[in-house]
C-alpha positions, 0 to 999 in steps of 0.5 A: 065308613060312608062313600059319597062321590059327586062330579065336579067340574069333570072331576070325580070327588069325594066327601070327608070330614074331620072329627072334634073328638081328640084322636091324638097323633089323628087329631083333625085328619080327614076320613070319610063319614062314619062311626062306630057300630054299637051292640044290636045296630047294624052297619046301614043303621049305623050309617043312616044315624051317623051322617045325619048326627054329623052332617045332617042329611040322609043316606042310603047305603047301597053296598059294602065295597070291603071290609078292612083292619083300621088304624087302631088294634082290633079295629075292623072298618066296613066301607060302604056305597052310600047315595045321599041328594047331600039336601041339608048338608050342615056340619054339627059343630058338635060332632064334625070340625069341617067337611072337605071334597077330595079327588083320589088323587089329592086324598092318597097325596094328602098329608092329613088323611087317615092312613086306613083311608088311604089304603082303602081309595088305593086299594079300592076306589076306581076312578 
């Protein structure tokens, strides 16, 4: 998963979106930008391809920040530092249902966060 924060209006927040792929009792919750690592990319790779088919702008990651079970069995989650200038942000309505920023603060408190991204910004996220 991608980490992108900005700082608005003093407050830092941070990027989610919401998926149009059917993930039952997760269906519409809002996690940070990412994917699945297919065999023989790698995990910037993966990345870079992922917020550009969703979202439609460049990222660099920057630096892994942990590695984490997900909410699925034998998932394992790698949560990175990404920068992105967020130039040509544009959902893929094919790919991505909408975008939101969230404080820490509204993503631990908010009803429809993945649980794994929850654990991940009270476990790790500094603001």
């Amino acid at each position: 998963m991608g980490i992108i924060s900005r700082i608005r209006k003093d407050r830092k927040e941070f990027l989610l979106m919401s998926s149009v792929v059917d993930f039952g009792k997760y269906t519409g919750f809002f996690y940070p930008p990412g994917g699945h690592i297919v065999d023989g990319k790698t995990e910037k790779s993966t990345l870079a391809k992922k917020f550009w088919e969703e979202l439609g702008i460049k990222v660099k990651p920057l630096k892994r920040l942990a590695t984490t079970p997900g909410d699925v069995k034998d998932q394992v989650t790698y949560w990175w530092e990404c920068q992105s200038n967020l130039k040509g942000l544009t959902i893929n309505k094919e790919k991505a249902r909408k975008i939101i920023w969230m404080s820490k603060k509204e993503i631990l408190e908010g009803e429809k966060i993945w649980p794994a991204t929850k654990k991940f910004f009270k476990k790790f996220v500094i603001e």
